[in-house]
PAVO-346114 format. One record per residue (C-alpha): x, y, z. Coordinates in steps of 0.2 Angstrom, whole numbers, plus 2048, in hexadecimal, padded with zeros to 3 digits. Example, Ala and Ser with C-alpha at 12.3 -4.5 7.8 and 13.67 -1.06 7.14 Angstrom:
2
83E7EA8278447FB824
//
This chain:
581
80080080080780F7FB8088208038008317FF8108397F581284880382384680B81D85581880D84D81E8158408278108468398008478327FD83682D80483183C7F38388447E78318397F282083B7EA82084D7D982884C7CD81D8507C28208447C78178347CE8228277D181B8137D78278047D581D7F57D68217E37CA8207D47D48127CF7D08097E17E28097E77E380B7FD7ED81A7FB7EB81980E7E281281C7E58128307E480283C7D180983E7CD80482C7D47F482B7CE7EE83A7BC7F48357BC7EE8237C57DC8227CE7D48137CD7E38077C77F68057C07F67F57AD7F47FC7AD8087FE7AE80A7E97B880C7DB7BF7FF7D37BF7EC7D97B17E07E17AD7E37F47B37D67FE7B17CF80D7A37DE8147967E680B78E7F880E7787F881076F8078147638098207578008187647F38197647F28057737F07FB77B7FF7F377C8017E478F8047DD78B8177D978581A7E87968117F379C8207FC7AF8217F27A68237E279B8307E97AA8397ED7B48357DE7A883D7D67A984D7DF79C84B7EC79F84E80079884180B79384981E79283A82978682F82178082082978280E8207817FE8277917F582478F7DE82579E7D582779E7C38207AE7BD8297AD7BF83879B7C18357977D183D78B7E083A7907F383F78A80483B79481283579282383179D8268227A683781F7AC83A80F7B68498037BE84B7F27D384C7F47DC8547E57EC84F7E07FA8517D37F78477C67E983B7D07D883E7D67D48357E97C58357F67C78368097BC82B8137B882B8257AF81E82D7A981E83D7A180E84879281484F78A80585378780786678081786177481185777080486376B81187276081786375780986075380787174F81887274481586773E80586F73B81087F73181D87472381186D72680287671F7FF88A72E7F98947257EF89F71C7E28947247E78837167EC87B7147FA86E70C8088776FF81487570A82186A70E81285D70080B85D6F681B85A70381B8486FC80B8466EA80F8486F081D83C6F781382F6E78078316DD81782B6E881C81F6E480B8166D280E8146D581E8076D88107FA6CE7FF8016BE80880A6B37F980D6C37F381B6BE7EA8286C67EC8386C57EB84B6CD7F585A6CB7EC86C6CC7F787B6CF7EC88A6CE7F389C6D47E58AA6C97E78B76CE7E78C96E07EB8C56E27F98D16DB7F08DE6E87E28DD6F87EE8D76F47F88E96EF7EA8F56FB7DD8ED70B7EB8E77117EE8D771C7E28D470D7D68D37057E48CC7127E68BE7157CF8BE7007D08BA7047DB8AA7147D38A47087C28A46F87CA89D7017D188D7087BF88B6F67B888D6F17C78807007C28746F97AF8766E97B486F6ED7C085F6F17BB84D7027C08476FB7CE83E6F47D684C6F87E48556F67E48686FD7F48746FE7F88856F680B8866F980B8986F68078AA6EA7F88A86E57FB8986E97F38876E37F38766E37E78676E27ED8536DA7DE8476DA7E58376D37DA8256C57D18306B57CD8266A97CF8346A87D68446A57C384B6B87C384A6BB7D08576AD7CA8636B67B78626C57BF8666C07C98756B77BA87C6C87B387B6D27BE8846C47BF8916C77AD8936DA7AC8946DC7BC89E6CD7B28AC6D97A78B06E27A68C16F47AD8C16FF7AA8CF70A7B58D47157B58E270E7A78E96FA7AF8E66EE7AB8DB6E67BA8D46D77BC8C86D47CA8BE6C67CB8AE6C67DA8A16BA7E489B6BC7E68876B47F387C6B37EE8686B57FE85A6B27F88476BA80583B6C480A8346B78128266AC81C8336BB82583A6C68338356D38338426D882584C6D882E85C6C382E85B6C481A8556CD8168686C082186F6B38168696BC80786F6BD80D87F6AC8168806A580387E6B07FD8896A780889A69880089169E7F089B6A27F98AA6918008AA68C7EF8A86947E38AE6897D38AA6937D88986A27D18926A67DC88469C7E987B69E7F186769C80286668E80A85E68781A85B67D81B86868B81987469282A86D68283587768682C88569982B88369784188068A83F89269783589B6A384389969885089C6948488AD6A68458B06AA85A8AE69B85E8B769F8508C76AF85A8C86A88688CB69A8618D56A985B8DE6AF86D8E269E8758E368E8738F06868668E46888588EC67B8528FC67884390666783B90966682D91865A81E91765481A92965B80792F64E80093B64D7F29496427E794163B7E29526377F49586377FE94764080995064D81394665E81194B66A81793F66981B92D67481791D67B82891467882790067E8348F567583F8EA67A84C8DD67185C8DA6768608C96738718C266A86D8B466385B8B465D85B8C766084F8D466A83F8CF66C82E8D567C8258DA67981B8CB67982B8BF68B82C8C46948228D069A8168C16A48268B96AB82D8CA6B28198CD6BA81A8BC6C382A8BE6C682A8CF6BB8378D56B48288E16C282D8ED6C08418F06AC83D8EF6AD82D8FB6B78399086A984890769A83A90A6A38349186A684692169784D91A68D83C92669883E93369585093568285093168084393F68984C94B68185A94867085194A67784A95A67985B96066686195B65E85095F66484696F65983996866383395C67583496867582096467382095067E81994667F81E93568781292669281991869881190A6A980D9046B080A8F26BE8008EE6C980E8E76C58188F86CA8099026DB8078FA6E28188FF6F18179086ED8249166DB81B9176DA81A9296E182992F6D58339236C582B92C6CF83193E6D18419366BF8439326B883B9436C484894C6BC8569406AC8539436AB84C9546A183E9516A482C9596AD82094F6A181595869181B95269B81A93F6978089326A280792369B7FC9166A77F490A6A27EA8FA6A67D98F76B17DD8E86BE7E78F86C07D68FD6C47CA8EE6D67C88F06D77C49036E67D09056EF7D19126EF7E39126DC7E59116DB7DB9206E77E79296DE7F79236CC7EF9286D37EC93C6DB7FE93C6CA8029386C27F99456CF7FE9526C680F9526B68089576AF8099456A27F99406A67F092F6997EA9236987E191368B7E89096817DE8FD6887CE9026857BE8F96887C88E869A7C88E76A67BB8E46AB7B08F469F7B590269F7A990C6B17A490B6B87B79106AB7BA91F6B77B092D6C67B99266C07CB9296BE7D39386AB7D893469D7DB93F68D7DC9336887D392467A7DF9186707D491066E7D98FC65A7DC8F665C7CE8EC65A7C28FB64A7CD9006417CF8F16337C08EF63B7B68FC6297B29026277AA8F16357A38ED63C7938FA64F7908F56507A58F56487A590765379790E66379F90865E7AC91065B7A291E66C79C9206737AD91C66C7B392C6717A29366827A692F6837B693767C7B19466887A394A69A7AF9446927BC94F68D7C894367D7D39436727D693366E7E192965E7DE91A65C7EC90D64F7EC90163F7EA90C6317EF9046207E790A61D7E191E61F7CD9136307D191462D7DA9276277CC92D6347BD9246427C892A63D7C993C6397B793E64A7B29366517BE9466597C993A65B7D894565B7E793B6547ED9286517FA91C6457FF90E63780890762C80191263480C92163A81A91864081D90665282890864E83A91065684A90E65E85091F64F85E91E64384E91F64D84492C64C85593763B85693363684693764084694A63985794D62884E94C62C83F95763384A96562185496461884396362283E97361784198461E85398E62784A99E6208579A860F8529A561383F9AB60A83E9BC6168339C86128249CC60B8239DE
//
């Protein structure tokens, strides 16, 4: 190899003889003028690869696209022919030993007497290009189960519109799926075995999808699938019976076995839609369908669900300022002893005075504050706002110094970490006895038999507070969870009550319901009586206390005040009692 014919420059080919970057002059002929350690221990057996004259050999040079380069565009007969190459990147394979590397490629014309020559640089960049691929990974991919995520597969939905502008009568298929219970489990379990459930759910998901399918994680709990070319929507609704079925089944992680089920919301497109952003909208509008409904598996969008998708959001805004308003009230249904029909406490039920649609229903918008979360700063206002109506009542009617009054408690509520020193906090506010307090907690609270639940429940009951499971008998495991929690009333759900008197295997259920309770030492509660039937049933079972229509339909304090202030005029003046001789 021959040297550039430059007696002065010696000092400087000393420098680029140690560079680390590979450096080559060669002419048009395709003779190494030069080329450091750099270059031949980048390009084994031979240089003439970069152009001019000559087969490559041993290493080839693709471009990004990984496609062979044509011989006109080699970098050296780019720059033979006058061109200036600014660190472009080419992927350069190695047959012997087989390696592949990226390299930005530098590159200028040299002039010389007599000889025209290019300079090439080559700089390995692979472990830059590396970090970028993973950066990339990071950008559209979910680091935890590996998923794409919601920014790719929003392109992908994209792309899936993009195809319709030239075959409009494409059939496709979004699946929004929402695992329910999640939180419950993530906060009562930790997120490790929150983040082991997700890891094993997308494999369950992967197990499930056809290779051309597109499946994302969009966040938290919540995934989503893309089928596209399906003739008929029976293709989507097969498939999200599926994946209800392979995500039911049990998981064990560390060492417990967890169940979860997922609510899954079906959007056929792509035609009807213009921008994918309104297509997952869909999706996910039909999947609260399912959380409305939860007898549902799955639901598909239609456009009826757009009017009450547009009123679920309305009552969303409006709740958050109800939130922060005066809109909010509590009514409180009387709880008799059955024996005496004597009123002894009352349960408090939320209500909603809304400024334009009147007074609403816990049903008109519980569902919507559990979703968003709301649940937790309106379940803190009912319990204060109970506590400190019934102190106050305490105060104005000595009457009712021993009632009790029952407030519910929602599952999001009940996993805040500062739980029990919030409901100390409130008592101390509002001076009312933790022993005059009931907390009703759901069945659903109770699924996973967590330690930690257990825990909160007898902090709780350290203050004095009762515990109740409300509508028992409808959730999943009554009777194997009653022993383990430290509960002191069972409430009976309506659905016991109602045509008991005409039904036997109804009435002897409820029967042992109330033989149950008896023998763990735990008082009843019966909702839903409606007609003195029930009364009667009720009180010959020695179920001790009950309410319903047929004592008093829900009352606004006013009412409750009302009604007291006439039974203290009913009651006879003391000092008109003559003394018994």
């Amino acid at each position: 190899m021959s040297q550039p014919p430059c007696p002065a420059a010696e000092m400087y080919l000393a420098a680029l003889s140690h560079l680390p970057d590979a450096v080559v002059i060669v002419d048009a002929a395709g003779e190494i003028l030069f080329a450091n350690a750099a270059a031949e221990a980048l390009l084994p057996g031979g240089l003439t690869g970069l152009g001019g004259s000559g087969a490559p050999l041993g290493y080839q040079l693709l471009d990004s696209y990984r496609c062979p380069l044509a011989k006109t565009e080699l970098p050296l007969s780019r720059v033979l022919g006058g061109q200036c190459l600014q660190a472009e990147e080419f992927l350069l394979t190695v047959t012997a030993p087989p390696s592949t590397r990226w390299v930005a490629v530098t590159g200028k014309p040299l002039a010389g007497p007599g000889r025209a020559a290019g300079l090439l640089t080559l700089r390995d960049i692979s472990a830059a290009k590396q970090q970028e691929v993973s950066l990339i990974q990071q950008a559209f991919h979910d680091t935890l189960t590996e998923l794409p995520n919601r920014d790719l597969f929003m392109d992908r939905l994209g792309h899936a519109l993009a195809r319709t502008q030239d075959q409009p009568k494409l059939l496709m298929a979004l699946l929004y799926i929402d695992l329910d219970r999640f939180k419950v489990i993530n906060d009562n379990l930790g997120h490790q075995v929150g983040d082991q459930l997700l890891v094993e759910i997308a494999a369950r998901l992967r197990s499930q999808l056809r290779p051309d399918a597109t499946i994302a994680r969009l966040g938290g709990d919540e995934f989503a699938v893309l089928l596209e070319d399906i003739a008929t929507s029976s293709t989507a609704i097969d498939l999200a019976e599926q994946i209800q079925t392979a995500i039911a089944q049990p998981l064990m992680l560390q060492q417990q076995e967890v169940y979860v089920d997922a609510s899954i919301g079906i959007a056929l497109g792509p035609a009807t839609y213009k921008n994918a952003g309104d297509w997952l909208r869909d999706a996910d509008a039909a999947m609260y369908q399912i959380k409305d409904n939860p007898s549902q598996n799955w639901h598909v969008f239609d456009s009826s669900l757009q009017v009450q998708q547009d009123l679920r959001l309305r009552t969303e805004i409006d709740l958050r300022q109800a939130l922060m308003g005066n809109e909010l009230r509590l009514h409180y249904q009387p709880i008799v002893t059955l024996n005496t029909e004597e009123i002894c406490g009352f349960e408090a039920l939320v209500r909603w005075q809304h400024p334009t649609r009147g007074l609403l229903m816990p049903g008109e918008f519980i569902h919507i504050a559990e979703a968003t979360g709301l649940i937790i700063p309106l379940g803190w206002w009912v319990l204060a706002e109970a506590c400190r109506q019934m102190q106050a009542w305490t105060l104005e009617f000595p009457a009712m110094a021993n009632f009790t009054v029952s407030v519910n408690m929602s599952s999001k509520q009940f996993s805040q970490q500062n739980l029990v020193a919030k409901i100390q906090q409130i008592l101390a506010e509002t001076g009312f006895a933790a022993s005059r307090l009931k907390i009703e907690i759901t069945e659903g609270v109770l699924i996973d038999h967590s330690d930690s639940i257990i825990a909160t429940l007898e902090q709780i009951k350290a203050l004095g507070i009762k515990l109740l499971v409300d509508d028992f008998g409808t959730g999943y495991s009554s009777l194997s969870y009653l022993h383990r929690f430290p509960f002191d009333c069972l409430k009976i759900d309506r659905s016991f009550i109602e045509n008991a008197d005409q039904d036997f295997e109804k009435l002897e259920i409820l029967q042992s319901v109330v033989r149950l309770a008896w023998n763990l030492g735990l008082d009843v509660v019966a909702e839903g009586v409606e007609t003195p039937r029930h009364h009667a049933q009720l009180k010959a079972l020695r179920c001790e206390l009950g309410q319903g229509y047929l004592f008093s339909r829900p009352l606004a304090p006013a009412a409750i005040e009302a009604m007291m202030t006439e039974k203290i005029a009913q009651m006879p003046d003391p000092a008109s009692i003559t003394p018994a001789p």
